[in-house]
VOGU-3710 file (C-alpha; in Angstrom, 3 decimals, decimal comma):
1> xxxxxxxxxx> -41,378/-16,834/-12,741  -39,960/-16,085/-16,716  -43,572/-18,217/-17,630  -46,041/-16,165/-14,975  -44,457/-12,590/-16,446  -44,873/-14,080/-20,164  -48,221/-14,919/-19,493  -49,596/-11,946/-17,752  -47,834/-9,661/-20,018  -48,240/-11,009/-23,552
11> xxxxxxxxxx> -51,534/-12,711/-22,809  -53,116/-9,262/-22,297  -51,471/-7,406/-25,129  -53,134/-7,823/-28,892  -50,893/-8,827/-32,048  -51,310/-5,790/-34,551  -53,207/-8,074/-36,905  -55,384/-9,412/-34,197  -59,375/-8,214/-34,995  -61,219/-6,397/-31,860
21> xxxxxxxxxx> -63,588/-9,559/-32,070  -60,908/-11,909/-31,801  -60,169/-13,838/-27,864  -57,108/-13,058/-26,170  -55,023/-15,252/-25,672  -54,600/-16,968/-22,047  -53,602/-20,270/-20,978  -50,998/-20,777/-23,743  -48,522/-23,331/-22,626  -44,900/-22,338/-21,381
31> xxxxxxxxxx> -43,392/-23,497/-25,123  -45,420/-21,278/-27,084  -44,941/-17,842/-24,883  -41,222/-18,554/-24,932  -41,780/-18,366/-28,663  -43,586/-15,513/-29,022  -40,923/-13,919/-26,628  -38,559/-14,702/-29,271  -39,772/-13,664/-31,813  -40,631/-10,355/-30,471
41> xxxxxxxxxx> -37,438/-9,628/-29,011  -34,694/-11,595/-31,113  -36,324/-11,903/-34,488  -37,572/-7,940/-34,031  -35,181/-6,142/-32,073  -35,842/-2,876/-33,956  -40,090/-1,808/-34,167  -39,020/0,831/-36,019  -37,695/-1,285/-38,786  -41,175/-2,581/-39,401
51> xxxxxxxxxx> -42,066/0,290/-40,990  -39,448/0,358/-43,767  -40,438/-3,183/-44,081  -44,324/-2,510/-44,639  -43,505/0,233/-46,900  -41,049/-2,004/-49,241  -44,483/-4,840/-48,778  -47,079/-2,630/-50,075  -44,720/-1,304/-52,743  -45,553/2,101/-51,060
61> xxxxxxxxxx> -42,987/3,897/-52,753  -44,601/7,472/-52,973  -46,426/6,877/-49,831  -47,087/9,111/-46,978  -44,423/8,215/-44,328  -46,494/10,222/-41,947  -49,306/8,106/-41,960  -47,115/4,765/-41,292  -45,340/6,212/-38,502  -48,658/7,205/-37,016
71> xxxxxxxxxx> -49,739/3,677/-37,252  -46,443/2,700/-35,851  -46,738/5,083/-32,682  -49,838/3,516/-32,221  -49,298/0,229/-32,129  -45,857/0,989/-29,973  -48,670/2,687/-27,549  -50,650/-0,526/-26,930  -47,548/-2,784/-26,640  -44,744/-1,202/-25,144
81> xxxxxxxxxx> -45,174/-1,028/-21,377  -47,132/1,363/-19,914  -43,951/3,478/-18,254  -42,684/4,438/-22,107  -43,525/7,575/-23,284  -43,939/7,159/-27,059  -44,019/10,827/-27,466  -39,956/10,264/-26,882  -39,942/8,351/-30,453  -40,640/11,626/-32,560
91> xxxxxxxxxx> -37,386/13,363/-30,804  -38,272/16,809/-32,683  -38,134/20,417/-31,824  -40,855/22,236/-30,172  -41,635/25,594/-32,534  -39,935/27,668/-30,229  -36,848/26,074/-30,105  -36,811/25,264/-34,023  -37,177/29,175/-34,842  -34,237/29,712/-32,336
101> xxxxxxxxxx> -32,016/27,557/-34,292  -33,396/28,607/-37,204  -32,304/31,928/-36,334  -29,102/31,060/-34,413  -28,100/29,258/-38,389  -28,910/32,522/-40,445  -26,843/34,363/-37,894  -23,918/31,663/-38,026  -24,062/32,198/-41,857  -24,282/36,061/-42,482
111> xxxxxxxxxx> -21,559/35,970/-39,702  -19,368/33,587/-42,359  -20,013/35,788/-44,894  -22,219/33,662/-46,859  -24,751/35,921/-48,582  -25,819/33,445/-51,129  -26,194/30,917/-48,966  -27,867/33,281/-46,296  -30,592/34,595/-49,009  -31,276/31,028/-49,860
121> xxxxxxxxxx> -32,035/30,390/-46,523  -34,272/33,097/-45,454  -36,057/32,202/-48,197  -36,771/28,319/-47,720  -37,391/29,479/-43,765  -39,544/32,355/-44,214  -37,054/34,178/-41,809  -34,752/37,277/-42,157  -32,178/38,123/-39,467  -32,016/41,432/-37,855
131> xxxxxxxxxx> -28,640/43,405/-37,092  -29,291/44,472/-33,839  -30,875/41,388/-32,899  -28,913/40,305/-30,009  -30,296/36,881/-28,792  -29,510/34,792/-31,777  -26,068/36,275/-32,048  -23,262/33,776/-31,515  -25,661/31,303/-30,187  -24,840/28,495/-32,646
141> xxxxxxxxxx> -20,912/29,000/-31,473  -21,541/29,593/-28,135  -23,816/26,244/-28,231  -21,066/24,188/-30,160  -18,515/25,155/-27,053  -20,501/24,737/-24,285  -21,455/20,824/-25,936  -17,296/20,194/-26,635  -16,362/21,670/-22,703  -19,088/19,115/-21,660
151> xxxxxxxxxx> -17,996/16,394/-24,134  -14,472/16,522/-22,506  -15,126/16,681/-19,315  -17,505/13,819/-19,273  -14,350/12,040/-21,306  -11,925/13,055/-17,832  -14,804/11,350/-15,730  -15,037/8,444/-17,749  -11,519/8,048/-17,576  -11,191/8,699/-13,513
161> xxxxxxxxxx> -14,014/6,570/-13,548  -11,838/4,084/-15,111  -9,045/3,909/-12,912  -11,234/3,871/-9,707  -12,330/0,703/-11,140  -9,293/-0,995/-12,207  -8,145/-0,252/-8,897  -10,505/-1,821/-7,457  -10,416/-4,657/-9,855  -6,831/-4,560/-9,927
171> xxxxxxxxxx> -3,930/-5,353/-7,272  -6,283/-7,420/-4,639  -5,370/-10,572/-2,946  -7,573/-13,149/-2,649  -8,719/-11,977/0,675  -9,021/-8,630/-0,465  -6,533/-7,145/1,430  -3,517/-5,438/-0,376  -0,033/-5,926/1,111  0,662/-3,597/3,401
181> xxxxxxxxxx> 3,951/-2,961/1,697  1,941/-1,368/-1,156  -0,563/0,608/0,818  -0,434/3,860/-1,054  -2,723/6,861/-0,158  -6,345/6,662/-2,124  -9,242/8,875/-2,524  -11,671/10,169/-1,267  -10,096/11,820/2,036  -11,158/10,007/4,683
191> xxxxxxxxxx> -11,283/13,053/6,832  -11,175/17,305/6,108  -10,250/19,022/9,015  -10,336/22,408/9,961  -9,742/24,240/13,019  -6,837/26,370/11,902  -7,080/29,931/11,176  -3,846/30,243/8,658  -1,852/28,368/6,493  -0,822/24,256/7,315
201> xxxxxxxxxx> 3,026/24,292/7,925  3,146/20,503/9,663  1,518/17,701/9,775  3,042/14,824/12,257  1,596/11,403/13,029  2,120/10,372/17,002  4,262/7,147/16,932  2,361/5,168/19,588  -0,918/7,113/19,995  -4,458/7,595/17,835
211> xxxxxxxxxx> -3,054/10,985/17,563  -2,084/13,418/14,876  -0,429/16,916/15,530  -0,612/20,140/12,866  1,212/23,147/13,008  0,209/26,524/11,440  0,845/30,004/11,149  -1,397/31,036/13,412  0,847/30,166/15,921  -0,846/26,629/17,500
221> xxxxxxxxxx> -0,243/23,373/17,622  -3,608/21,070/17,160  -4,205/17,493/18,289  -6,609/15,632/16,305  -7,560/12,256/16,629  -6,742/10,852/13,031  -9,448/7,608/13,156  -12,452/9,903/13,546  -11,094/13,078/12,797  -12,106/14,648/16,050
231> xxxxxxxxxx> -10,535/17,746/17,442  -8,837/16,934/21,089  -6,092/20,161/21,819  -5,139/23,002/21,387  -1,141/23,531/22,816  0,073/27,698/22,745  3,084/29,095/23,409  5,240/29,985/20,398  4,510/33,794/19,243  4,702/33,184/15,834
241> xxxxxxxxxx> 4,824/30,340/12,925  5,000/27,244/13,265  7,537/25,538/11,067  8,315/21,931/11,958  6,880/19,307/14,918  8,912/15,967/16,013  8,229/13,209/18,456  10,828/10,892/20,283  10,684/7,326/19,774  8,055/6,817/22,835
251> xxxxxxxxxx> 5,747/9,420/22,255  6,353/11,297/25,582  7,917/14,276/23,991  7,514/16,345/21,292  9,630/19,451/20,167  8,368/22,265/17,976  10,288/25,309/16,424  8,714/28,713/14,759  9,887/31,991/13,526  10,057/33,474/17,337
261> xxxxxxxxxx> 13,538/31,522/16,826  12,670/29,278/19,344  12,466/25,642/20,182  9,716/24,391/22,630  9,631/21,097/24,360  6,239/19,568/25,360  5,623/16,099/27,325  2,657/14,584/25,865  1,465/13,591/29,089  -0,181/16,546/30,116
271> xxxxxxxxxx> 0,337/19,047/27,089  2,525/21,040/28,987  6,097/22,893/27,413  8,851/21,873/29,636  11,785/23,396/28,228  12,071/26,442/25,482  15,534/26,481/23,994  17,319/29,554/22,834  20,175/30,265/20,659  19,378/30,567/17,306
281> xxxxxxxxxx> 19,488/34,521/15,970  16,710/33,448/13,256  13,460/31,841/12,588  13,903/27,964/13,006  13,163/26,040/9,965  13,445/22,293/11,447  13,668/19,992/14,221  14,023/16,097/14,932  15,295/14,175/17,371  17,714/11,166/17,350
291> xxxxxxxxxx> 16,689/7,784/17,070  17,529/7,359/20,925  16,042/10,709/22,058  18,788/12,306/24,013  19,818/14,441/21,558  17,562/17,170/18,917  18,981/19,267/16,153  17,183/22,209/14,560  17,860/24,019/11,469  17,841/27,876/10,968
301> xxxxxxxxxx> 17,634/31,127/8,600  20,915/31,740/10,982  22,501/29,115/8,313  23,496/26,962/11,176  22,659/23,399/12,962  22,497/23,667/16,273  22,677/19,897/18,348  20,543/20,625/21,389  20,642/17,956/25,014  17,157/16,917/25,778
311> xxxxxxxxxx> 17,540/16,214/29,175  19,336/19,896/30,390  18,509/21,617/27,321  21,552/22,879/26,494  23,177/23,326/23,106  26,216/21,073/23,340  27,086/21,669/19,091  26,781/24,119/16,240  27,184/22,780/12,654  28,354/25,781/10,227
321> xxxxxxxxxx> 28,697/25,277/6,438  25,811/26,576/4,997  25,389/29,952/3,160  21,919/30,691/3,437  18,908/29,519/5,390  18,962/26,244/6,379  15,702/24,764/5,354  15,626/21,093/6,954  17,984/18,855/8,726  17,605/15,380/9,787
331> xxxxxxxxxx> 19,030/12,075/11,467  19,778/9,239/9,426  18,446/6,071/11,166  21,288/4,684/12,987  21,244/8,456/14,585  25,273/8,603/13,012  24,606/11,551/10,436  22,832/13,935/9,764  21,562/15,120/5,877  20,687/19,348/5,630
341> xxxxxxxxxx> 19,141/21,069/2,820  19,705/25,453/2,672  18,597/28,118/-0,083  22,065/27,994/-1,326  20,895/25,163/-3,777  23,007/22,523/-1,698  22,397/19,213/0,347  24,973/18,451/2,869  26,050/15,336/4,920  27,567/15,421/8,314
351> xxxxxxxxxx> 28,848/13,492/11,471  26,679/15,226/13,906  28,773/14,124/16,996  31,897/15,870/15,384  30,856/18,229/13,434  32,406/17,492/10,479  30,751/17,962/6,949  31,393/14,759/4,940  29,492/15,293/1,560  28,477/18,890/-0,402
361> xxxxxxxxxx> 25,550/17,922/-3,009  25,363/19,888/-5,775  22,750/19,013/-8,473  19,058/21,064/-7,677  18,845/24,133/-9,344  16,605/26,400/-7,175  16,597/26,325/-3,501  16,133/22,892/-1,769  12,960/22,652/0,559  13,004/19,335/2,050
371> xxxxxxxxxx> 15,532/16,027/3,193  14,084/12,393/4,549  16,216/9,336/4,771  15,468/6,479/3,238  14,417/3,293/6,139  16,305/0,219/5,490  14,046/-1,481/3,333  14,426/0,968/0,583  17,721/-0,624/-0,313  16,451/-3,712/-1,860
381> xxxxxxxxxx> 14,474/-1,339/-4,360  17,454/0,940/-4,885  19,565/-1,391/-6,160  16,973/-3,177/-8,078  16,825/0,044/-9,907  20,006/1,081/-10,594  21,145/-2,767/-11,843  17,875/-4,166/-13,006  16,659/-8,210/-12,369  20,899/-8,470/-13,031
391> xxxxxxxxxx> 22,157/-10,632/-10,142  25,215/-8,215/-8,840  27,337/-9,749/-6,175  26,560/-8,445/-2,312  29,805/-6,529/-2,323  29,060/-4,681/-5,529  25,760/-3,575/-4,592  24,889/-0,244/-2,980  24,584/-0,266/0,865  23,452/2,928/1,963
401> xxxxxxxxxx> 22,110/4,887/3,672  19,812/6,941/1,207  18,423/10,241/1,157  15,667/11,958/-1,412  15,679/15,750/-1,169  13,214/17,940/-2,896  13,496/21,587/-4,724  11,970/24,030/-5,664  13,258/22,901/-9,463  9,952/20,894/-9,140
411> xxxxxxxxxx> 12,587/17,511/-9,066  13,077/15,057/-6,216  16,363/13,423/-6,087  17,509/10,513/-4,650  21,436/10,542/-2,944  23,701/7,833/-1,835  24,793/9,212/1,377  28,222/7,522/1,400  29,619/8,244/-2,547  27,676/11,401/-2,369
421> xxxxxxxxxx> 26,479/10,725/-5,930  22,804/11,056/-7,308  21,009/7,680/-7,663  18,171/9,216/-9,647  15,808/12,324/-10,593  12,014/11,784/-10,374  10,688/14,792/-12,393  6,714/15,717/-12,515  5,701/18,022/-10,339  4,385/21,472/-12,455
431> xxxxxxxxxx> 5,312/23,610/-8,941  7,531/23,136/-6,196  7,969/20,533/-4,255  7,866/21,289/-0,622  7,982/17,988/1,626  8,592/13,885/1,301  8,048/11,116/3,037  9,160/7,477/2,624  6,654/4,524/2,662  7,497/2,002/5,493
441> xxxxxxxxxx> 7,453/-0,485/3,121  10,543/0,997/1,020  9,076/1,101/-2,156  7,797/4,524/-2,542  8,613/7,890/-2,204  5,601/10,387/-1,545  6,153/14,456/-2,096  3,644/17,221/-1,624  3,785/20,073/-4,260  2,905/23,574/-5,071
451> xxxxxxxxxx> 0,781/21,893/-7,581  -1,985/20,510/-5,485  -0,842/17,783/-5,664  1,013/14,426/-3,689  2,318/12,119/-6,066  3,629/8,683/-5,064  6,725/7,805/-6,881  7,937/4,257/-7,240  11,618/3,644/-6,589  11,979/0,116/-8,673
461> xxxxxxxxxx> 10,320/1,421/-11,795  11,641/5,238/-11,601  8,141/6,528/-12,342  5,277/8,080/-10,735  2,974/5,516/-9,583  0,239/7,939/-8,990  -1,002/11,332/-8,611  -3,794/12,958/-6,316  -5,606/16,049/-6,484  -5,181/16,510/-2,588
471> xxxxxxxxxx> -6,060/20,189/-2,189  -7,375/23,430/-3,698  -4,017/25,382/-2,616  -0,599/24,534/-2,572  -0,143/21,083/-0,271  2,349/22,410/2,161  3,313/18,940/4,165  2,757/14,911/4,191  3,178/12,142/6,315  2,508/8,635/6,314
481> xxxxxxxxxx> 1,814/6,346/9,938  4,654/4,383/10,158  2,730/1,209/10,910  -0,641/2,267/9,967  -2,657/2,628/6,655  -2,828/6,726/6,734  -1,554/9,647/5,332  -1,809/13,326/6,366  -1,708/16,383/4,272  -1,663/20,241/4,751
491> xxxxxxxxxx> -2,266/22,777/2,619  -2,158/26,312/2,080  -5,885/25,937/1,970  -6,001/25,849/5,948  -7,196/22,111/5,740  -5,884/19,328/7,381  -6,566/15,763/5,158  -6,566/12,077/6,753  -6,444/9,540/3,457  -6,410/5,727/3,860
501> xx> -4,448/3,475/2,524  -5,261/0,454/0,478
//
């Protein structure tokens, strides 16, 4: 194939010293095309250079350069292929544009003050500039910005660009699959979905089913299906915000709470509410229940924690401590305490069955949005860094549990529920941070920010492991499928975001 395109294509084309009279050459063995094919394209990689050497030949050195670049156009017209525009050689000006910048320089320089300068100018150009002449003002400026804006942003692509690809070059297995334990979330969305009419306050993967449910302030709860992305129900009832959604460990029930300070159980059967609990005197804030499912707490602007009975309904505790709204409360995972967050700058830890408050956390400085508990494999990466690759003995290392909290400080802080002290501070976020979520796998911590943005924040290392432009308002929620590569998002935006993870 490399012979057949040397012969067809150099075998029709004439050397520039070749006569009009002279054959064309055909027929010439495989050896001597290769040749020629080297010594057009290795020994002269630059046709332009020719005509500095034919100028140095002749000894030319007063000679018209015009008249050898014409000569060199021409013979770039008969052997450069036939899709090369040769006119793209000269790269010059048409009239037109060389008066404009002409003009756009004489303005740039009686602008500057230059009036030498400027009179030496107009006379070399043949050009004077006029005062009220309003096109050619600021041009050359306005020109010089518009080409460094560009400049840098193609510099931001090129360096996205970059990271796309050593991600995908990066952190594969052989069978390109990552492990699972480092699925993080990764762009582009795999799925924008709207339906809402106001602001996303919740976003809540089902535990068993294809199924994702998003709360809003217009007063609905959706059910999408997160694989395609398909809208499947609509569930009304509450009067007013929604602020928080939970499922039991089956899947059979979910709870909800909103600002019509009211509680709603649904079965997920048939999308009906069951039970709506009252008792709190102000909007409710948060709801979960624990690990076994008999019980649910909810969180209030009442500054109480009320422990509600799933099966009757009734509310069987109230846990007081608080001195301001209580923004988020939830059950450790062995279901024995119970970690709250308020707007009086405070975390606190209690034994939900007695009521008693174990731990007060002071350390945020601003009011305290969100809690999550850490699962049990975060503990390996905990202690690996707070003591290093240092081999501590088992009694000396931290047990647990863990907690991260986030503030509106723009910090996220990670607590050891049982010395009450602060592992660590992951600063970052320019806004405030408004919701976590743990990876299954332990090793990361993701938060959702004010500053459009969810940032994944690796426990081991203490730094963020990466940051994505997730929405074009404030990112409200997150979650992340507890056995599944996905993660949710809401924003302020009124969009709902599926991302997978690889």
């Amino acid at each position: 194939f490399v012979g057949l395109f040397f012969f067809f294509w150099f075998g029709n084309n004439k050397r520039p010293d070749q006569t009009a009279a002279a054959p064309k050459s055909r027929g010439r063995p495989l050896l001597a095309l290769t040749l020629r094919a080297a010594r057009v394209f290795v020994l002269q990689p630059c046709l332009i250079c020719s005509v500095c050497r034919e100028a140095k030949t002749k000894g030319a050195r007063g000679a018209k350069v015009e008249e050898v670049l014409a000569r060199t156009r021409t013979h770039l017209t008969r052997t450069l292929p036939w899709w090369f525009d040769a006119r793209l050689l000269t790269m010059v000006l048409s009239s037109k544009q060389k008066e404009e910048l002409n003009r756009a320089i004489l303005d740039y320089v009686r602008a500057q003050g230059l009036d030498a300068s400027l009179a030496a100018l107009q006379d070399e150009l043949g050009l004077s500039v006029d005062d009220n002449e309003k096109k050619s003002s600021g041009l050359l400026e306005k020109k010089w910005t518009s080409v460094v804006r560009l400049q840098k942003k193609v510099l931001d692509l090129e360096t996205k660009l970059g990271e796309v690809q050593t991600e995908m070059r990066g952190p594969m297995k052989l069978g390109g699959q990552r492990d699972p334990k480092a699925w993080i979330p990764r762009p582009p969305a795999r799925h924008d979905i709207s339906g809402h009419r106001l602001p996303i306050t919740v976003v809540q993967f089902h535990p068993v089913f294809c199924a994702l449910a998003t709360g809003s302030e217009d007063a609905t709860i959706k059910i999408w299906d997160y694989e395609s992305g398909e809208f499947e129900r609509t569930l009304k009832g509450h009067t007013n915000s929604i602020n928080d959604i939970a499922f039991d460990s089956s899947g059979n029930i979910m709870a909800s709470c909103s600002a019509d300070l009211t509680v709603k159980l649904w079965t997920f059967e048939t999308f009906e509410c069951t039970k709506t609990l009252h008792g709190h005197d102000h909007n409710v804030s948060s709801v979960q229940f624990t690990p076994g499912g008999d019980h649910l707490i909810s969180a209030s602007r009442d500054k109480t924690i009320r422990v509600w009975e799933v099966s009757t309904g009734f509310n069987v505790r109230t846990l007081k401590g608080h001195t301001d709204w209580v923004r988020k409360a939830r059950f450790s995972p062995d279901g024995q305490l119970v970690a709250s967050v308020s707007n009086d700058q405070t975390a606190r830890v209690w034994n939900y069955q007695s009521g008693e408050c174990k731990h007060v956390l002071r350390g945020h400085e601003h009011v305290v949005e969100f809690v999550a508990w850490a699962p049990p494999a975060t503990t390996k990466a905990i202690n690996t860094m707070v003591f290093g690759d240092n081999v501590i003995p088992e009694d000396d290392q931290l047990t647990g549990p863990f907690f991260a909290t986030a503030s509106r400080d723009k910090t996220v802080k990670l607590w050891d529920a049982v010395s009450g002290q602060c592992v660590h501070s992951f600063a970052g976020h320019d806004n405030w941070v408004r919701w976590l979520a743990f990876h299954p796998g332990g090793k990361f911590i993701l938060s959702a920010a004010d500053d459009k943005t969810i940032r994944v924040w690796d426990i081991e290392h203490k730094r963020c492991m990466k940051s994505l432009e997730a929405h074009s308002h404030f990112v409200s929620c997150v979650d992340i499928h507890k056995s599944a590569p996905f993660v949710a998002t809401g924003s302020v935006d009124q969009l709902v975001r599926v991302w997978d993870c690889r």
